[in-house]
C-alpha positions in Angstrom: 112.6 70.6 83.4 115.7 71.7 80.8 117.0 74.8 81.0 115.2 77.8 78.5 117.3 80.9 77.1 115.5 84.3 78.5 114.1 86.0 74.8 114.3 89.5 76.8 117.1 91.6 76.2 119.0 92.8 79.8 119.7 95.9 77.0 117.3 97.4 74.6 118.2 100.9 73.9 116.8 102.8 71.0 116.8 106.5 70.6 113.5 108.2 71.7 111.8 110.4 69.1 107.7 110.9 68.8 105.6 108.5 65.9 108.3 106.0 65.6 107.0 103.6 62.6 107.8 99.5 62.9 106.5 98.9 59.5 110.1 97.7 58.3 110.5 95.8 61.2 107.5 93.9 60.9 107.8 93.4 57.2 111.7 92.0 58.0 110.9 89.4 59.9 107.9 88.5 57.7 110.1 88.1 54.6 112.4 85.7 56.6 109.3 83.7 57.5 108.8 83.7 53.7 112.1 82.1 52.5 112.2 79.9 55.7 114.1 81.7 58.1 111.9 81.4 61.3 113.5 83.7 63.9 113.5 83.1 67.6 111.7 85.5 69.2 114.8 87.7 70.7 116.1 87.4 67.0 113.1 89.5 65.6 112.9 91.5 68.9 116.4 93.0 68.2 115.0 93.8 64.4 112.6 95.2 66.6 114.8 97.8 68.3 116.9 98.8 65.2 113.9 98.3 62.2 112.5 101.6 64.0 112.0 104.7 61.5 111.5 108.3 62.3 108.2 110.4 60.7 110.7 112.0 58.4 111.4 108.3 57.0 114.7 107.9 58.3 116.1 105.3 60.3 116.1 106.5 64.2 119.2 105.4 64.8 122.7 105.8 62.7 124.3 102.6 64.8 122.8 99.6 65.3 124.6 96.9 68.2 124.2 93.2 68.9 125.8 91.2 71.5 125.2 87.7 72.7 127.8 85.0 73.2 128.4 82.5 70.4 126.7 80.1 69.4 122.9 81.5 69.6 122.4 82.7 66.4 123.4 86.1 66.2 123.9 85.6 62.6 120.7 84.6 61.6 119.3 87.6 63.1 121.9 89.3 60.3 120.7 87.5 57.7 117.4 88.9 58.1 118.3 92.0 58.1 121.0 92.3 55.2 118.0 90.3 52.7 115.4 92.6 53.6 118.1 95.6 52.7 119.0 94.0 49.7 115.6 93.1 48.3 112.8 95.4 49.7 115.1 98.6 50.1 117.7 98.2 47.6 120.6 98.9 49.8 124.8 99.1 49.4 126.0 97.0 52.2 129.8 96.2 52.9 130.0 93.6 55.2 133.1 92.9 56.8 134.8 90.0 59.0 137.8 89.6 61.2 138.9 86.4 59.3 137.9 85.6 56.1 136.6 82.4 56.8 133.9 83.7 58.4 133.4 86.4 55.6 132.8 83.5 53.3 130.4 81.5 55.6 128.4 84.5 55.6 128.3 84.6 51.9 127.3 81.0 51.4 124.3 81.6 53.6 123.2 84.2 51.1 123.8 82.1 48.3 120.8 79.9 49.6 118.5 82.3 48.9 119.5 84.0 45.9 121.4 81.2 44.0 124.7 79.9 43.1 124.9 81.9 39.7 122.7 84.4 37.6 119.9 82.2 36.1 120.7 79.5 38.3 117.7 76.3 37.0 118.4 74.6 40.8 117.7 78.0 42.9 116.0 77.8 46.0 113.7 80.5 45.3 113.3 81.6 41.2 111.8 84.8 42.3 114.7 85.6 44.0 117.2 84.2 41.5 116.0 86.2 39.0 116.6 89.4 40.7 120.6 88.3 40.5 122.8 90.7 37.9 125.5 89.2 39.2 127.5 86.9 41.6 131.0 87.3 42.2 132.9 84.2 44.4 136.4 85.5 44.0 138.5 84.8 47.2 137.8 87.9 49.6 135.7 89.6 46.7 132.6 87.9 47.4 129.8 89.9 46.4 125.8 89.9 45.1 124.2 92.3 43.2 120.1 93.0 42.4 118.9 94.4 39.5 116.7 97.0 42.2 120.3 98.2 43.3 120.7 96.6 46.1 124.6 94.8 46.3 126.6 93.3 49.2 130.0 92.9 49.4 131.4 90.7 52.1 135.5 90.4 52.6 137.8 90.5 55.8 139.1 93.5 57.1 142.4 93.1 57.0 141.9 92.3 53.2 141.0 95.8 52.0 137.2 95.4 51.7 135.4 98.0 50.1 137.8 100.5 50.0 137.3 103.5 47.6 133.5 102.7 47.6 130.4 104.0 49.1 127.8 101.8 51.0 124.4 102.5 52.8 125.2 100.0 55.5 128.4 99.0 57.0 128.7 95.9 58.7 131.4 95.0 61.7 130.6 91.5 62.4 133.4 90.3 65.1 133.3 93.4 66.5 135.4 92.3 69.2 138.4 92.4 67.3 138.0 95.5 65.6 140.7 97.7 65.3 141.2 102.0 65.4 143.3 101.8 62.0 140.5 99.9 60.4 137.8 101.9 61.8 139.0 105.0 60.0 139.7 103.6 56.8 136.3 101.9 56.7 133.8 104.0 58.5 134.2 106.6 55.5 132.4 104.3 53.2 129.4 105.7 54.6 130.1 109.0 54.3 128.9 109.5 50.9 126.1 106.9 51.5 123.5 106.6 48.1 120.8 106.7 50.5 121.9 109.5 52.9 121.0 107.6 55.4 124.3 105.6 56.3 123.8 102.8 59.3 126.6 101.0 61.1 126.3 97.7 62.5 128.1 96.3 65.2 128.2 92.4 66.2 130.0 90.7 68.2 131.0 89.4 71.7 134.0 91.1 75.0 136.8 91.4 73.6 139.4 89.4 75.7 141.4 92.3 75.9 140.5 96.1 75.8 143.2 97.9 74.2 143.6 99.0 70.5 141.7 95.9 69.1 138.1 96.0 70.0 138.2 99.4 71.9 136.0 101.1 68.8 133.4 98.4 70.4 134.1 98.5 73.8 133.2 102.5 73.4 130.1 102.1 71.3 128.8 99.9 73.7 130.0 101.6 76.4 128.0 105.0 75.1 125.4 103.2 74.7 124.6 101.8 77.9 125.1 104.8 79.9 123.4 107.5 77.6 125.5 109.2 76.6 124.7 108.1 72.6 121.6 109.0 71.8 121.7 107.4 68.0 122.3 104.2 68.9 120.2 101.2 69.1 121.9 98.6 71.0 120.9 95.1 72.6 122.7 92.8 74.4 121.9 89.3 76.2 124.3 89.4 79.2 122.9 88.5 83.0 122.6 91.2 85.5 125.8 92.2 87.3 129.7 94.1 87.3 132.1 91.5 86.9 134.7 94.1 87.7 132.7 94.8 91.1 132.9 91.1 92.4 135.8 89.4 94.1 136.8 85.9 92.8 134.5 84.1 95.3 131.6 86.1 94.5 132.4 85.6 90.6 132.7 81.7 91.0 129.1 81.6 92.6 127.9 83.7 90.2 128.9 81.8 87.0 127.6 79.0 88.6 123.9 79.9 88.8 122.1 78.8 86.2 119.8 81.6 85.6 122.8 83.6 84.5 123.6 81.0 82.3 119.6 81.4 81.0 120.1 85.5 80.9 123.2 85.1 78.8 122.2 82.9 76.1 118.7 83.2 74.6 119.0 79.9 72.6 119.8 77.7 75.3 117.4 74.8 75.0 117.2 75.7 71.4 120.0 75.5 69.6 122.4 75.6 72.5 122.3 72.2 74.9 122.6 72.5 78.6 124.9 69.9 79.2 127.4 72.3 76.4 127.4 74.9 79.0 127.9 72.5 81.6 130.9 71.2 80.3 132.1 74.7 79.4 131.5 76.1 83.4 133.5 73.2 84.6 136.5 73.5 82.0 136.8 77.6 81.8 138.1 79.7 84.3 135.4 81.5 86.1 136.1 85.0 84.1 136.7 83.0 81.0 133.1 81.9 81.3 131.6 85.0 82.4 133.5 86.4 79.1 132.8 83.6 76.4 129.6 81.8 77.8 127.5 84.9 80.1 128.7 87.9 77.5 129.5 89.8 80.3 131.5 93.3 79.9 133.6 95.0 81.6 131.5 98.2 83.6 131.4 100.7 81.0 133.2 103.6 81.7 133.2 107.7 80.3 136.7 106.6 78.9 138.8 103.5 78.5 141.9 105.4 77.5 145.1 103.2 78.1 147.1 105.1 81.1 150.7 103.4 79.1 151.3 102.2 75.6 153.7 99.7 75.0 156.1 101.8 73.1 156.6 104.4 75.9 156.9 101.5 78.4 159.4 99.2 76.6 161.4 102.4 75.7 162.2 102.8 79.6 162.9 99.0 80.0 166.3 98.2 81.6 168.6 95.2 82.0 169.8 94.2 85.6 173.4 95.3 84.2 172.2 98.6 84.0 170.9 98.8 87.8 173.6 99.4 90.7 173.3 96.6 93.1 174.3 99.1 95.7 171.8 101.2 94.3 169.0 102.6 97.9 165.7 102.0 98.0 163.6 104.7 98.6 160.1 103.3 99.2 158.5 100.1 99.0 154.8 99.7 97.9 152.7 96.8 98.1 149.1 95.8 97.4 147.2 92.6 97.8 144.1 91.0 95.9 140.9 91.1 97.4 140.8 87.5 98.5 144.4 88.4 100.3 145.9 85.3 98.7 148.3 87.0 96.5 150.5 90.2 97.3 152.7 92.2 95.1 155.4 94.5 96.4 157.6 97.2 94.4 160.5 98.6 95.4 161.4 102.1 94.2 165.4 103.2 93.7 165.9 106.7 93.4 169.0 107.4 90.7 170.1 111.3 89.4 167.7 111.1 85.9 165.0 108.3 87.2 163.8 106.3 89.5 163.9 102.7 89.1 160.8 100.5 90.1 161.4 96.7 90.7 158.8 93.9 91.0 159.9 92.4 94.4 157.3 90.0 94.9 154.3 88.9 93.1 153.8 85.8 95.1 150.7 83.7 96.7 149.8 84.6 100.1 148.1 83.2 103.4 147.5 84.4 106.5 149.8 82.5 107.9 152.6 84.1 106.0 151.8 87.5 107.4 155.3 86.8 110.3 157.4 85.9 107.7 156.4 89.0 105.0 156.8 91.2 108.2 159.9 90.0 109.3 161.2 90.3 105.3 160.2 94.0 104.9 161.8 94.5 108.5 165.2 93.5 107.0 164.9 95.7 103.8 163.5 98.6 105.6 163.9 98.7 109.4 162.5 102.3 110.5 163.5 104.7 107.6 162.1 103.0 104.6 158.1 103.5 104.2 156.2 100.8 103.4 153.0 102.7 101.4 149.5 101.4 100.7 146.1 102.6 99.2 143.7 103.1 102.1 141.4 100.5 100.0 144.2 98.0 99.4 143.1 94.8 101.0 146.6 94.7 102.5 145.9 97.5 104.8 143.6 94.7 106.7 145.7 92.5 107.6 149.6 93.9 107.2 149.0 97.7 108.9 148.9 97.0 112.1 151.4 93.9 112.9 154.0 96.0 110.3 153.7 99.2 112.8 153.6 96.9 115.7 157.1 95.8 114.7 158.1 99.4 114.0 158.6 100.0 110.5 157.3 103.0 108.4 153.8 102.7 106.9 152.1 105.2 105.3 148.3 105.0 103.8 147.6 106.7 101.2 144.0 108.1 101.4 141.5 109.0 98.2 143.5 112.0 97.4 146.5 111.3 97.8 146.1 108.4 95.9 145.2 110.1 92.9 147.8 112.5 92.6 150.1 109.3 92.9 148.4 107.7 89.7 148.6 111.2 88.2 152.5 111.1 89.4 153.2 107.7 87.6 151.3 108.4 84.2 153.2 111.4 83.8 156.7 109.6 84.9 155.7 107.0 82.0 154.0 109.3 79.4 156.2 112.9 79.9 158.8 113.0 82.1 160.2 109.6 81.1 161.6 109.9 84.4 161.0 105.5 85.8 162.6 102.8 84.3 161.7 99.1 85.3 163.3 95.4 84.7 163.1 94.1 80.9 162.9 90.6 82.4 160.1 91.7 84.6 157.1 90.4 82.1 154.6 90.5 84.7 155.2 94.4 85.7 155.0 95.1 82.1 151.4 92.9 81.3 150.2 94.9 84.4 151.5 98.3 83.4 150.1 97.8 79.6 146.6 96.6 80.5 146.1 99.3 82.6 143.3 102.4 82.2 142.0 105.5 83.3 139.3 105.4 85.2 138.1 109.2 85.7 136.8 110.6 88.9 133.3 111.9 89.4 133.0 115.4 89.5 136.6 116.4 89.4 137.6 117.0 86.0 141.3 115.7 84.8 141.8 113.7 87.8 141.7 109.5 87.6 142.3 106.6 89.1 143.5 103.0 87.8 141.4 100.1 86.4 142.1 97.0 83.9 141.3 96.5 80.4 140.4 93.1 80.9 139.2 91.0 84.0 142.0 88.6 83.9 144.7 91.4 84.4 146.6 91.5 87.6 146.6 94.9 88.8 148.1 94.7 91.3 151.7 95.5 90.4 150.6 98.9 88.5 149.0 99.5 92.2 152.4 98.5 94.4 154.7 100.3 92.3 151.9 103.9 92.1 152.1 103.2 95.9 156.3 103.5 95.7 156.8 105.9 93.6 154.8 108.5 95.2 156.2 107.1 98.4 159.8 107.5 97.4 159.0 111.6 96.4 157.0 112.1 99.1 158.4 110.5 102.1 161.6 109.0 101.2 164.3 109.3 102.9 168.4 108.9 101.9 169.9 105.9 103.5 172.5 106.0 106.2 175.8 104.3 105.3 175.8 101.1 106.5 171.8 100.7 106.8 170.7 97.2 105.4 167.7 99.1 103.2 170.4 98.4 99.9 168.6 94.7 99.9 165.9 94.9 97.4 164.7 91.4 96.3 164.4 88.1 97.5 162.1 85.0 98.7 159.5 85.9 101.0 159.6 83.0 103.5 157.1 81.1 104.6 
């Protein structure tokens, strides 16, 4: 038996208020019927959840989400919508693109119902046609307007659309790549909505990366799905589960289970063929797939504030010239993946204005390799240089006690102390400007940028470290929060003479 897309929702949020009426709903997805757009059922179910009026006669909810992975049809569910604005409610909708391409395949669409031109003899649908004042097909100036007042405008983003004009509806379609800058110079067409009822509309899939583009989605969705907005009506087709929560193993079995593949993508069977996905699981990378194919997000969190920008980060960017090869270590910190097949280890340098932190290693890792690292933090450290870790850090496992055993310095960091060292290193970056780091060190810097505050429960201010995107090695942020605090806290001067000078090299083995 083939595969079947679930029609159910694993999110349908709508705001809760008393005698909710359905009646534009209902009368949406009838019209499409009319002109020959059938919906699948999970099409006219998220109508459903945003169609949903209050008593008063105003729409429950003030932002309206979709989010399934491409290729099911998402769009048809928007064209629904924007001809039932346009034709039964007479609505001002700016509907905006990333690209302009797709802008213009989203205008051609409407074109089949209403015509190529005003008084067009070969429309579809007279009725209609006839309705057409005009119908503009200049390049990024697409637009279609009804003699009841309705109009829709359609451009890219990046292409000024709708600027200095007031709409009823504003639509984000690729919300994914949806920037701050273009937020705030669009979301005030709205303001002065002709209805007074303005609705935004966002569409779209995870971005790839969370950071300025697509964080306005990320945190829509993100208040969504934990509560915390209650006028928003939000659904999304994603299977059940924290992709941020599961080690690589448990993410490979869990992209291949087929019923995730069914929870994910509602028109699979329909307009979506089995053996597509198939071929997709076996080329992507397992978080690729979970991204692209499953629509699986990153677990929402209260903020996803970047803990570095870029600017700050490149302004404290040195060249080895700059760096005195005699120059002490301080502190070394390492951390390790969760599989314990890759480690990373910084190396902190105390100078008079800042403290230098230097990627050592970011290398692959086995078990058998655990003599070798040993015997290679041994020669850089001997007893008087720490070697710190994160009481969570997989490393702890399996490095703790054969590194004590040989008598060097460790020193785990427990819950607390670990987040006054990620408080330590944000303000180094952000304030003090007080760390610099190697300009040829790309990886450090990919970690340090793609990394976010993750606040703590119940303690106000205080946070610890997470990713803006499943693909981001971490670990490197983590080894060099693990130095730094290490070289302030516990640090010690080196003798003259003492071999701790060595800072980077080959791990053997």
């Amino acid at each position: 038996m083939s595969l079947v897309g679930s029609q159910v929702a694993r999110y349908r949020i709508s705001p809760k208020c008393p005698n909710v009426s359905m009646v534009h709903a209902e009368a949406c997805i009838e019209l499409a019927a009319a002109y020959g757009l059938i919906l699948d059922e999970w099409q006219a179910n998220a109508i459903r959840v945003w169609f949903r009026m209050t008593a008063e006669g105003r729409w429950a909810a003030s932002t309206w989400g979709l989010s399934v992975a491409r290729q099911n049809g998402k769009n048809g569910a928007l064209e629904a919508v924007e001809l039932y604005l346009l034709v039964v409610l007479g609505y001002k909708i700016l509907h905006t693109s990333h690209l302009l391409t797709s802008a213009r395949k989203a205008f051609k669409r409407l074109m089949q119902f209403f015509g190529r031109k005003v008084g067009d003899t070969n429309a579809k649908y007279p009725e209609l046609n006839a309705m057409v004042v005009e119908i503009r097909k200049t390049n990024g100036q697409e637009a279609i307007e009804l003699s009841n007042g309705g109009l829709i405008e359609l451009g890219a983003r990046t292409g000024g659309a709708g600027r200095g004009s007031s709409f009823d509806f504003l639509v984000v379609d690729e919300a994914q790549e949806y920037e701050e800058d273009e937020q705030e110079a669009l979301e005030p067409t709205t303001s002065a909505s002709p209805s007074g009822d303005p609705v935004t509309i966002y569409m779209g899939t995870p971005p790839k990366v969370v950071g300025e583009r697509g964080e306005p989605f990320i945190r829509v969705r993100s208040a969504a799905v934990t509560g915390r907005s209650k006028r928003t009506a939000w659904v999304e087709h994603s299977p059940q589960g924290e992709l941020d929560k599961m080690t690589d193993i448990e993410l490979q079995a869990f992209v291949r289970d087929r019923r995730n593949w069914a929870e994910g993508n509602p028109a699979l069977g329909i307009r979506l063929a089995e053996s597509t996905v198939e071929g997709e699981q076996e080329r992507w990378s397992a978080r690729s797939f979970a991204r692209e194919r499953l629509n699986m997000f990153p677990s929402p969190a209260e903020t996803l504030e970047l803990a570095f920008s870029e600017k700050a980060l490149k302004a404290l960017a040195v060249s080895a010239a700059e760096i005195d090869p005699e120059a002490q270590v301080s502190a070394f910190g390492l951390d390790m993946n969760p599989e314990k097949t890759k480690v990373s280890i910084c190396a902190a340098v105390p100078g008079e204005a800042s403290t230098h932190l230097e990627l050592a290693a970011n290398s692959p890792f086995s078990e058998e390799g655990i003599s070798a690292l040993v015997a290679w933090l041994w020669d850089r450290c001997k007893r008087r240089v720490p070697v710190v870790m994160d009481a969570y850090s997989p490393a702890r496992d399996l490095l703790e006690a054969p590194l004590k055993k040989r008598g060097l310095t460790v020193r785990i960091l427990d819950a607390n102390e670990f987040v006054q060292a990620c408080a330590q290193l944000h303000q180094a970056v952000r304030r003090e400007k007080s760390i610099t780091w190697f300009a040829e060190q790309e990886h450090f810097f990919e970690s340090m940028k793609s990394t976010v505050k993750e606040p703590i429960k119940n303690r106000p201010g205080s946070f610890k470290w997470n990713r803006t995107d499943l693909e981001v090695d971490l670990m490197p942020t983590m080894a060099a929060t693990c130095a730094l605090f290490g070289s302030v806290k516990f640090g010690r001067r080196k003798r003259s003479g003492d071999s701790s000078r060595k800072r980077t090299g080959a791990i053997a083995g």
